[in-house]
LUMVOVO-433148 format. One record per residue (C-alpha): residue number from 0; x, y, z. Coordinates in Angstrom, 3 decimals, decimal comma. Layout:
residues N
<pt i="NUM" x="X" y="Y" z="Z"/>
...
end
This chain:
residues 343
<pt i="0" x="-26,383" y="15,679" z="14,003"/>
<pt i="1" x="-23,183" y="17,039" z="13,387"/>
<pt i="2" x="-19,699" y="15,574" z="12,352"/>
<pt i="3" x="-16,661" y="15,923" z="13,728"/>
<pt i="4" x="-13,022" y="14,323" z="12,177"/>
<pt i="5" x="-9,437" y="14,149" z="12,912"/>
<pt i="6" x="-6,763" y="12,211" z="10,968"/>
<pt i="7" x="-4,680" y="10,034" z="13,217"/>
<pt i="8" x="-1,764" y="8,123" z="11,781"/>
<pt i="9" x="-2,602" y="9,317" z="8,497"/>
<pt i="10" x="-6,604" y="7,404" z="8,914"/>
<pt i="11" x="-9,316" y="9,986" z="9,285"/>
<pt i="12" x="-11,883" y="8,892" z="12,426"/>
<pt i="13" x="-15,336" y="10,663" z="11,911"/>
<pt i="14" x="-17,147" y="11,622" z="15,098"/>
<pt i="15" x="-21,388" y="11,851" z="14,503"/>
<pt i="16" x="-22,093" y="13,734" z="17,583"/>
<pt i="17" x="-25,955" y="13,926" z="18,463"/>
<pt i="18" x="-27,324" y="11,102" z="16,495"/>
<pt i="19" x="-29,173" y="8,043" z="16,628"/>
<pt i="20" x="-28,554" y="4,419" z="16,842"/>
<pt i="21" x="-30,324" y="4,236" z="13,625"/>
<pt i="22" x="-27,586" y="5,961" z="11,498"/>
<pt i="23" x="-25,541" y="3,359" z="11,834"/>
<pt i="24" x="-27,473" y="1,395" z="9,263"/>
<pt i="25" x="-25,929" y="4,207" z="6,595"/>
<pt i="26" x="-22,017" y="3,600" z="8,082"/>
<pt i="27" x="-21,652" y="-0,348" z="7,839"/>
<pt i="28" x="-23,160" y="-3,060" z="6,028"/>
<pt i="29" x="-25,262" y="-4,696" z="8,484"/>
<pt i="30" x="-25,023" y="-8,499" z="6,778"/>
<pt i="31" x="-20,932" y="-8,091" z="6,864"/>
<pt i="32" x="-21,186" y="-6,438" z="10,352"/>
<pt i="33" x="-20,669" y="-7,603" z="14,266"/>
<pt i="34" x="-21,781" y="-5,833" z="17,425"/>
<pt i="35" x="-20,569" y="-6,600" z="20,650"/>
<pt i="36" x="-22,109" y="-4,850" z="23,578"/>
<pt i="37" x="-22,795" y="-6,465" z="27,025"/>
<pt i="38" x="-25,856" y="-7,690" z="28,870"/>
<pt i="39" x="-26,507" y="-4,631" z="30,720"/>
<pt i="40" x="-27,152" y="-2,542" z="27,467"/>
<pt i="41" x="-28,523" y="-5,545" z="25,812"/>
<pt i="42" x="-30,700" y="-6,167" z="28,375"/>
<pt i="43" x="-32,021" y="-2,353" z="28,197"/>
<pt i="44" x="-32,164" y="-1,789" z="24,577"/>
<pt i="45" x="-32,701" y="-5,475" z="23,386"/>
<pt i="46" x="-34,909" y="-4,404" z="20,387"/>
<pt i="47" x="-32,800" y="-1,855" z="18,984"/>
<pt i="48" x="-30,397" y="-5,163" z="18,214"/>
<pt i="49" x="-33,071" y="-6,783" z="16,145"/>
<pt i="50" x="-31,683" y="-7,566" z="13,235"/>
<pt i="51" x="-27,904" y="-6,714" z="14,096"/>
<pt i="52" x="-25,977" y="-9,965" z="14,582"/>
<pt i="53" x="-24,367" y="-9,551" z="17,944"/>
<pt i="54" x="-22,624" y="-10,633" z="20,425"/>
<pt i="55" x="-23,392" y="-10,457" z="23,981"/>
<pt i="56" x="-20,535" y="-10,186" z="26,731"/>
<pt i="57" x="-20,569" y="-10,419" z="30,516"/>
<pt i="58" x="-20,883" y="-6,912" z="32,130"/>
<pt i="59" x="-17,942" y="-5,362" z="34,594"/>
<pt i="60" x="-14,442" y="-4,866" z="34,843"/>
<pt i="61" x="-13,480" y="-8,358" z="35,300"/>
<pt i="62" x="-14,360" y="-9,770" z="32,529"/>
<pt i="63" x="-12,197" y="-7,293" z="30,787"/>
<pt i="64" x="-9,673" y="-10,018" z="30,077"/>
<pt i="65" x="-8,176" y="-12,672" z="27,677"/>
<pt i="66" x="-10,870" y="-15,487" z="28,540"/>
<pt i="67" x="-13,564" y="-12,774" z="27,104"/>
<pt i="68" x="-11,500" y="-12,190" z="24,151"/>
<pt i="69" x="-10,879" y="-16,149" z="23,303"/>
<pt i="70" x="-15,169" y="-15,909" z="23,596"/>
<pt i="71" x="-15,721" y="-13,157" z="21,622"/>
<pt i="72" x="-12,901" y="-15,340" z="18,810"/>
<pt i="73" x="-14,661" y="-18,273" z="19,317"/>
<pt i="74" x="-18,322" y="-16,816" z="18,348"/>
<pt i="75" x="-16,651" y="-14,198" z="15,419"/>
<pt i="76" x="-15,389" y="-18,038" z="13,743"/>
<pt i="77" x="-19,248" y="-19,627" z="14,215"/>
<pt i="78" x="-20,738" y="-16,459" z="12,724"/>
<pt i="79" x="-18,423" y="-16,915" z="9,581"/>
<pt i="80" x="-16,271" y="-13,551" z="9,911"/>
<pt i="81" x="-13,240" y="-12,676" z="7,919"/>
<pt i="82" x="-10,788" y="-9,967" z="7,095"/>
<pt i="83" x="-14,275" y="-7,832" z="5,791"/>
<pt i="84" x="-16,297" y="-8,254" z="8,609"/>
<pt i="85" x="-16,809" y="-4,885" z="10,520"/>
<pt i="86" x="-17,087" y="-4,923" z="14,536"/>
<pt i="87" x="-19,078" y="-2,276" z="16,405"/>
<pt i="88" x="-18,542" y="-2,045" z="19,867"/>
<pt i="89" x="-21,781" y="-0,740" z="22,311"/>
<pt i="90" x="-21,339" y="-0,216" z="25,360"/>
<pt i="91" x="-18,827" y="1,709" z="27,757"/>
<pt i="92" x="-15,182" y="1,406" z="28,338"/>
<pt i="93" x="-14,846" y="-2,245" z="29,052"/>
<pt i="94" x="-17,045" y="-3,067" z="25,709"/>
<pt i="95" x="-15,107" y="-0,627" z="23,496"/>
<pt i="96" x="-11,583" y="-1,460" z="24,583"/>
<pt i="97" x="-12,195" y="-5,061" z="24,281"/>
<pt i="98" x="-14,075" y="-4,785" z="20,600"/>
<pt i="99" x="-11,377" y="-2,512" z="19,924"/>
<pt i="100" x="-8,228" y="-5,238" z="20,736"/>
<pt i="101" x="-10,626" y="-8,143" z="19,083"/>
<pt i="102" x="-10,642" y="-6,177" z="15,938"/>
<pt i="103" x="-6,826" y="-5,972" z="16,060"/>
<pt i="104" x="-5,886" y="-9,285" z="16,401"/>
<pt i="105" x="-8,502" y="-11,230" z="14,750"/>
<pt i="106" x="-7,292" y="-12,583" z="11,139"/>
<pt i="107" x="-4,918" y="-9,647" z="11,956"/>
<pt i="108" x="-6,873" y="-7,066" z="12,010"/>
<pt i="109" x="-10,789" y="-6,038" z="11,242"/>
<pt i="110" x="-12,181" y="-2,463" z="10,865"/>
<pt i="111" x="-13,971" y="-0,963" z="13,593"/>
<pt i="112" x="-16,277" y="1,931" z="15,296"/>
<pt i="113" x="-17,911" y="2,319" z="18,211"/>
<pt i="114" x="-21,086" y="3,168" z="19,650"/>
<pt i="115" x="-20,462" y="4,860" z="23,696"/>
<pt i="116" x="-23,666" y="4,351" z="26,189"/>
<pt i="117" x="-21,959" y="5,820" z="29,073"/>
<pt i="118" x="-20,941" y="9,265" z="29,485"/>
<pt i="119" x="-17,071" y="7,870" z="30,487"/>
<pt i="120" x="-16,786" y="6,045" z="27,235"/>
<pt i="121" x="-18,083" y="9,136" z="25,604"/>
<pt i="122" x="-15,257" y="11,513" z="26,235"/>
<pt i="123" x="-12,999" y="8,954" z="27,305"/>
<pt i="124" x="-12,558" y="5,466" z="27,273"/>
<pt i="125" x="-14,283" y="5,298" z="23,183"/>
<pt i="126" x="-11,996" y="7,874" z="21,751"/>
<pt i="127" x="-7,847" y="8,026" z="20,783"/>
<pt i="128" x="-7,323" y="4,240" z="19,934"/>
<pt i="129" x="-6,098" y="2,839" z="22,777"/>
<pt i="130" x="-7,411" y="-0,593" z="23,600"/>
<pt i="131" x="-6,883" y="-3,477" z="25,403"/>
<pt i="132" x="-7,840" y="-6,124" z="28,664"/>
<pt i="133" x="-6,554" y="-6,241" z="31,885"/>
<pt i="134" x="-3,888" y="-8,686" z="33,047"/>
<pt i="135" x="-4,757" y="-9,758" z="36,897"/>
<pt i="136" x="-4,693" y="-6,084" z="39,035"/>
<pt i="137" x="-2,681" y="-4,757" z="36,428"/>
<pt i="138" x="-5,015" y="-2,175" z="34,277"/>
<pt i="139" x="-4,531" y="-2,578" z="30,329"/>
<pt i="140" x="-1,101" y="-4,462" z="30,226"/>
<pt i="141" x="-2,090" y="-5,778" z="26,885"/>
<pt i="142" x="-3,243" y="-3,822" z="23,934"/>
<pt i="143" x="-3,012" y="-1,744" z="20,856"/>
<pt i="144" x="-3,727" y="1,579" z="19,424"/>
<pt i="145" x="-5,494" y="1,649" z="16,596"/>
<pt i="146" x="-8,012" y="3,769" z="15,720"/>
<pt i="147" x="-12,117" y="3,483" z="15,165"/>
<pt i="148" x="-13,249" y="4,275" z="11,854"/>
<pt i="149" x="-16,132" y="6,339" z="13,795"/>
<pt i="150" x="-17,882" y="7,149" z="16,747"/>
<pt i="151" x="-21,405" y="7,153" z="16,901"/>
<pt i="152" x="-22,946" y="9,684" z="19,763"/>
<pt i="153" x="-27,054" y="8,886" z="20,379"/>
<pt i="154" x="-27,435" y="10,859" z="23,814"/>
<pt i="155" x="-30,448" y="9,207" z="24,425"/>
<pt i="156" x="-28,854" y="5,939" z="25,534"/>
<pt i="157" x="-27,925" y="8,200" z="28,085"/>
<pt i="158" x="-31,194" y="7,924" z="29,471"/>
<pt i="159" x="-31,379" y="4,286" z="30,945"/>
<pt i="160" x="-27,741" y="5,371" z="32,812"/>
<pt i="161" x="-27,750" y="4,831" z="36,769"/>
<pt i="162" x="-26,674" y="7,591" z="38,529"/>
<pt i="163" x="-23,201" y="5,958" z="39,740"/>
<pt i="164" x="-22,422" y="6,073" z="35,963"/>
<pt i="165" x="-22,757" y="9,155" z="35,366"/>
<pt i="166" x="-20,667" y="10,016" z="38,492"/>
<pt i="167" x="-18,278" y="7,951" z="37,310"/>
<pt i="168" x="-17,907" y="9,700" z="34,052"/>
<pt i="169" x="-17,593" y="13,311" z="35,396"/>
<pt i="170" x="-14,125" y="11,803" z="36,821"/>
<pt i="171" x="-12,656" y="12,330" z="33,268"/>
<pt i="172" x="-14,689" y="15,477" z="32,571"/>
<pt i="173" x="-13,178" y="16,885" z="35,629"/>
<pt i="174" x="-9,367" y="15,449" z="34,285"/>
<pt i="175" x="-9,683" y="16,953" z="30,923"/>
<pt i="176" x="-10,595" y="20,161" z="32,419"/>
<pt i="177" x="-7,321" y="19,729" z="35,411"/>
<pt i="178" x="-5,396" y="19,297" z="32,724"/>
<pt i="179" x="-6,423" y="21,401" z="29,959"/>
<pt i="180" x="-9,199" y="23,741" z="30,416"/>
<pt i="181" x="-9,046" y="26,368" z="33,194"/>
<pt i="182" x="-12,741" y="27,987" z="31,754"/>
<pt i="183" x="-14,443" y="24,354" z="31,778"/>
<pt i="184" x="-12,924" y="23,551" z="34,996"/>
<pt i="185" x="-14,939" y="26,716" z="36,456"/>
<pt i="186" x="-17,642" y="25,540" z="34,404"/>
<pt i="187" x="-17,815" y="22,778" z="36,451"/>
<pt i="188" x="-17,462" y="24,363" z="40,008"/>
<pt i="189" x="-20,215" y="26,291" z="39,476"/>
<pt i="190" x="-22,258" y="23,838" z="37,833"/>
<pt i="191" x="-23,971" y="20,510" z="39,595"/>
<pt i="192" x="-24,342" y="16,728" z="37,775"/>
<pt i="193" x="-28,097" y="17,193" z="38,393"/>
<pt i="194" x="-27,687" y="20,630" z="35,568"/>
<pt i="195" x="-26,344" y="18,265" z="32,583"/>
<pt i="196" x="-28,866" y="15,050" z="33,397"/>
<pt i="197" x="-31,764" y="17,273" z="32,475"/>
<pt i="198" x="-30,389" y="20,235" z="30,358"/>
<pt i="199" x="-29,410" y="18,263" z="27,072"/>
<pt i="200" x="-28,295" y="21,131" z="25,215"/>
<pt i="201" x="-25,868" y="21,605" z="28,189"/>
<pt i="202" x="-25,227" y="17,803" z="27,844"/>
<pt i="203" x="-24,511" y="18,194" z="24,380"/>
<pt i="204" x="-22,022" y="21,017" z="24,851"/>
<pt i="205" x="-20,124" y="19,605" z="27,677"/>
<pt i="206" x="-19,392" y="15,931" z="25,490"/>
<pt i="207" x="-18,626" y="18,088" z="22,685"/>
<pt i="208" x="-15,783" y="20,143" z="24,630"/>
<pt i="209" x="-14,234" y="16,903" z="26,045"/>
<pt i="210" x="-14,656" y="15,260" z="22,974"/>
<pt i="211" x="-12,374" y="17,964" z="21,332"/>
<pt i="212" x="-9,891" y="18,508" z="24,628"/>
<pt i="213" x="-9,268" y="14,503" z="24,674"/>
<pt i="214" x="-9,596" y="14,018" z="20,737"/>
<pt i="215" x="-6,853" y="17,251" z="19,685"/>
<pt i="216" x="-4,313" y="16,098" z="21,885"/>
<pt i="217" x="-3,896" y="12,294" z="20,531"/>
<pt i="218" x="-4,121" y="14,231" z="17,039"/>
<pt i="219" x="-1,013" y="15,753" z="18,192"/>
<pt i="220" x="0,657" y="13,020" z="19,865"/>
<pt i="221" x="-0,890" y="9,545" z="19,168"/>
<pt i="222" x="1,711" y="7,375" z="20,538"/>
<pt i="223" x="2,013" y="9,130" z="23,279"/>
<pt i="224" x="5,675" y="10,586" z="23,491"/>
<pt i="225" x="4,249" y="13,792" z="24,237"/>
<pt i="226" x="1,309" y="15,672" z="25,456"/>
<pt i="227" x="-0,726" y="12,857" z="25,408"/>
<pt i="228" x="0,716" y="11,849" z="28,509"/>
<pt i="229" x="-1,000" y="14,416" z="30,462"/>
<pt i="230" x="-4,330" y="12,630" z="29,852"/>
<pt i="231" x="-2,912" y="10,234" z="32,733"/>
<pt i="232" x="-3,607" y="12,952" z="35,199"/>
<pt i="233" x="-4,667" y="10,376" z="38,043"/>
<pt i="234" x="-4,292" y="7,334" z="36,683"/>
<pt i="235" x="-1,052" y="6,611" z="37,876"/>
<pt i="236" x="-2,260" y="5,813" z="41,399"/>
<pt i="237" x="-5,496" y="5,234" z="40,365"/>
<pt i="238" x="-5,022" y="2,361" z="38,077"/>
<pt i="239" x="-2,575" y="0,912" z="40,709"/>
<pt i="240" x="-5,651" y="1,205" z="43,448"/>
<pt i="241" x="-8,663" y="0,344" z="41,012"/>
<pt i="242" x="-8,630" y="-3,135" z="40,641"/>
<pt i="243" x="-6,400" y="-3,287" z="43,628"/>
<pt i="244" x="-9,414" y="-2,418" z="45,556"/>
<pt i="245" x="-12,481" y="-3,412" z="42,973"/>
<pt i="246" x="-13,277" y="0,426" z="42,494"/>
<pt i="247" x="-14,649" y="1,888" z="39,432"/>
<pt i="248" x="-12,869" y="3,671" z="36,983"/>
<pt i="249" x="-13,732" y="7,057" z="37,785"/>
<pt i="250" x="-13,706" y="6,223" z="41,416"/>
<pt i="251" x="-10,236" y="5,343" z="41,457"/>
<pt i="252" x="-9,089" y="8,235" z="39,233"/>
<pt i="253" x="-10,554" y="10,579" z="41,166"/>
<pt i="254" x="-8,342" y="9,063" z="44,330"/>
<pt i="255" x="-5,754" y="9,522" z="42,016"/>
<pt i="256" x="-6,264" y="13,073" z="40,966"/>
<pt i="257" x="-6,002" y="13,912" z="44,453"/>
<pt i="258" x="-2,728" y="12,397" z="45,027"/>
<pt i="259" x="-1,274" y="13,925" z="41,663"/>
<pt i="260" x="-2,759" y="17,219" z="43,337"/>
<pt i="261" x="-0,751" y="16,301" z="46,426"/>
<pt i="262" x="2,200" y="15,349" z="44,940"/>
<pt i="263" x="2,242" y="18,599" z="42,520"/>
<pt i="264" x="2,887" y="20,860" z="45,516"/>
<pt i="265" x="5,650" y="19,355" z="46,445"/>
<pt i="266" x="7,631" y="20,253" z="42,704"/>
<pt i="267" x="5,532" y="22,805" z="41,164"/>
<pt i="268" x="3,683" y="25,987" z="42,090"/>
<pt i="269" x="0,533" y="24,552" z="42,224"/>
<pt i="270" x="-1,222" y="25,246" z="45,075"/>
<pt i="271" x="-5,237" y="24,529" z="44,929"/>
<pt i="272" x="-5,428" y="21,022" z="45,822"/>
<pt i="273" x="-8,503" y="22,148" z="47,664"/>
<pt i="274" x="-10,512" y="23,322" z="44,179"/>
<pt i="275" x="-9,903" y="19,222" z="42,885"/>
<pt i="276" x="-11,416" y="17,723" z="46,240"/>
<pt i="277" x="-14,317" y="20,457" z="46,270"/>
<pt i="278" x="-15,032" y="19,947" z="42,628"/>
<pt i="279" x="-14,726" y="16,348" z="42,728"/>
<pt i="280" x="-17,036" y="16,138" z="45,879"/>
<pt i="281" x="-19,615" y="18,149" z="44,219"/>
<pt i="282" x="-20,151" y="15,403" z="41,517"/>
<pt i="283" x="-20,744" y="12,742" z="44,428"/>
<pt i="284" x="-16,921" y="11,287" z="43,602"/>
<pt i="285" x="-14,551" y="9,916" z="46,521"/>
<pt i="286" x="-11,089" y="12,258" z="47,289"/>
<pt i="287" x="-9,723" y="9,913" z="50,136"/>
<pt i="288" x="-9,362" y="6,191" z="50,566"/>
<pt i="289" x="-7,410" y="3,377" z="52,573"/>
<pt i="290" x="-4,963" y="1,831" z="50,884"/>
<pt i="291" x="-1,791" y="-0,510" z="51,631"/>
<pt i="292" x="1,239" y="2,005" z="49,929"/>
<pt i="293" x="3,063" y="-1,504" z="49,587"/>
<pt i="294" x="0,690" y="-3,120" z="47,434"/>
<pt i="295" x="0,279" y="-0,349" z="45,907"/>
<pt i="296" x="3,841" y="0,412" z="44,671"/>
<pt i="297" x="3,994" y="-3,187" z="43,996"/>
<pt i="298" x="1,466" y="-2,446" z="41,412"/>
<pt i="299" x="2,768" y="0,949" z="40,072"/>
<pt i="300" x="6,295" y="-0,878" z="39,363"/>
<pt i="301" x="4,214" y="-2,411" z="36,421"/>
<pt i="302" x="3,247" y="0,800" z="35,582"/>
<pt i="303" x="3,458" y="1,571" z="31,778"/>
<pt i="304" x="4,700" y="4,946" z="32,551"/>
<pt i="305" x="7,507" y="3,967" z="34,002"/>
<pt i="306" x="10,993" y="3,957" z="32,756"/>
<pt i="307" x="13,764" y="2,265" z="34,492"/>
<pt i="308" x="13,789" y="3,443" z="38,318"/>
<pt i="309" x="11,851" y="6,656" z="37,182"/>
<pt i="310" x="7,920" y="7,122" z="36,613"/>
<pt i="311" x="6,676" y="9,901" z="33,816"/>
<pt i="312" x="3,900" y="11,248" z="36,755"/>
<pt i="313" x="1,253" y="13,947" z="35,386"/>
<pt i="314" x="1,417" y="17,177" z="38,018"/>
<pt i="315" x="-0,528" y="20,738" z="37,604"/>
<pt i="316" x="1,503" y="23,297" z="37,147"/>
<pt i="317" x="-2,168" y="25,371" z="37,852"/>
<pt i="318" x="-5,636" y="24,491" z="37,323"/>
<pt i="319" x="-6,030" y="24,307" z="33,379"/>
<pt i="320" x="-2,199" y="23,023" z="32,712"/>
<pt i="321" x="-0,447" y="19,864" z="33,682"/>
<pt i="322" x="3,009" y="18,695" z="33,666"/>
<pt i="323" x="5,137" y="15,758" z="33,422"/>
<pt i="324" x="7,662" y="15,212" z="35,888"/>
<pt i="325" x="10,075" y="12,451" z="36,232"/>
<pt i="326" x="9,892" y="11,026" z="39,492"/>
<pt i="327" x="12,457" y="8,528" z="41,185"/>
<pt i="328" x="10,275" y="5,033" z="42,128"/>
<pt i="329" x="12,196" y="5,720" z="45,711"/>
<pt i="330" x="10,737" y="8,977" z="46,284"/>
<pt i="331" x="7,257" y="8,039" z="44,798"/>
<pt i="332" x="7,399" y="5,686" z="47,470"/>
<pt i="333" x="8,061" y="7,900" z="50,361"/>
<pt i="334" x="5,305" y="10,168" z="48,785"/>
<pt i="335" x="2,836" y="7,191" z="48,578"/>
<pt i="336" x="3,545" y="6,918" z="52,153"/>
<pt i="337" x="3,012" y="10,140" z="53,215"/>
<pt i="338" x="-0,219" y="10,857" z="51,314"/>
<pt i="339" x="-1,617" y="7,915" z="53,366"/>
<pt i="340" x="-0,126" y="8,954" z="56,289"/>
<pt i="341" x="-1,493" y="12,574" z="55,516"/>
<pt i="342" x="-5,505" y="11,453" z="55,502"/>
end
């Protein structure tokens, strides 16, 4: 095991990267502590609960909303919890942004870690503080950032992981590396999914780079008034199309990524929108998709990155260094269109 930390709003998150479930015995007091995972990773790993008391969640996107939350309330009152109870969220990105938003609102606010099983929540959806639930199609509307007093990493949970998931996660592996990491994202061209499912020390490397792309820049800019932005590098139009359309997270980003490939040619040099769909392909993920631009734009007008009659959209500037450019909602549209029209 080794530890990781970085000090976010003046709080200090500690990141225990290759080790087990069982150290989290030595981080919380299990009598004056809550888990909440869902029934998938219950399901799989139901004795490694014994003991733990816990509360069990419907799996999927959808139940990423308030009536979960008012659940999760309802049981957290039966099981006697107050302002020193301690919530641990296991599971992936619906089960940590939802422990995560309980834990801020309940009795005003509990403390908090988490415990990723998927390789998207991971080096993604577990890490920089932002959590929330879903409000109809629109992704995240409500929610906080606050931060997790740690993150527990036991690859082998890994294990029990369908293959889709682990597609799905390589979505944000391949964003960080867009985005920030020109040498990763060769890593990864060269590389196949099948090389990190069986190479752990690869494994182990690869979360650990992500972990530190994703991690430094909310360091830097947790509120997100600067670089952190970039980290939305597809998830403009992917949010808009991924419960839009029912798709999975990483399916819809990688959708997404295309289109922010796309639209970068048209105001910055970048030209190797061809590398993102080749590299995306490779780890089984979807570059094209059918989509009404109407309902779509209907969507992205709820965006959170938009300002006004603008949207903040994340563009490459070349592989390994994204952008922000304003964009005029008017023009998005007309380049909504086209993309569509393009494929």
């Amino acid at each position: 095991m080794n530890k990781l930390q970085y000090k976010f709003s003046g709080k200090t998150s500690t990141y225990y990267l290759d080790a087990s479930f069982s150290y989290l015995e030595k981080l919380v007091d299990k009598d004056n502590t809550v888990i909440i995972t869902d029934e998938h990773i219950f399901g799989k790993h139901q004795r490694m609960f014994g003991g733990w008391n816990t509360i069990v969640i419907n799996a999927g996107e959808q139940y990423k909303v308030q009536a979960t939350v008012d659940s999760i309330i309802d049981q957290l009152i039966g099981f006697g919890a107050d302002r020193k109870t301690f919530l641990v969220g296991v599971g992936g990105g619906v089960v940590t942004d939802i422990t995560g938003y309980v834990a801020a609102i309940y009795m005003r606010g509990l403390s908090f870690g988490f415990v990723p099983t998927s390789i998207l929540a991971m080096v993604d959806a577990s890490i920089g503080g932002k959590n929330g639930i879903d409000v109809g199609v629109y992704k995240n509307l409500a929610g906080t950032i606050r931060q997790p007093q740690f993150l527990l990493y036991d690859y082998s949970l890994l294990k029990s992981l369908p293959k889709e998931e682990w597609v799905n996660g390589f979505a944000e592996i391949i964003k960080h590396a867009a985005i920030k990491d020109a040498a990763l994202f060769r890593e990864l061209e060269a590389g196949k999914l099948t090389t990190y499912q069986k190479d752990s020390k690869a494994l182990a490397r690869l979360i650990r780079k992500n972990v530190v792309i994703k991690s430094s820049v909310v360091e830097k800019d947790e509120f997100e008034h600067g670089d952190r932005r970039l980290l939305n590098f597809g998830h403009t139009l992917g949010h808009a199309i991924e419960n839009l359309y029912e798709l999975s997270h990483g399916q819809a980003i990688s959708i997404g990524m295309v289109a922010a490939a796309m639209i970068s040619e048209e105001f910055t040099p970048f030209r190797e929108t061809g590398r993102i769909i080749k590299t995306l392909k490779k780890y089984g993920l979807p570059t094209l998709a059918e989509y009404d631009p109407k309902a779509v734009m209907n969507v992205l007008r709820m965006d959170k990155k938009k300002e006004k009659d603008s949207m903040n959209y994340v563009l490459l500037n070349k592989i390994g260094q994204a952008v922000v450019k304003v964009i005029p909602i008017v023009e998005l549209d007309k380049l909504v269109q086209s993309i569509i029209t393009a494929r």
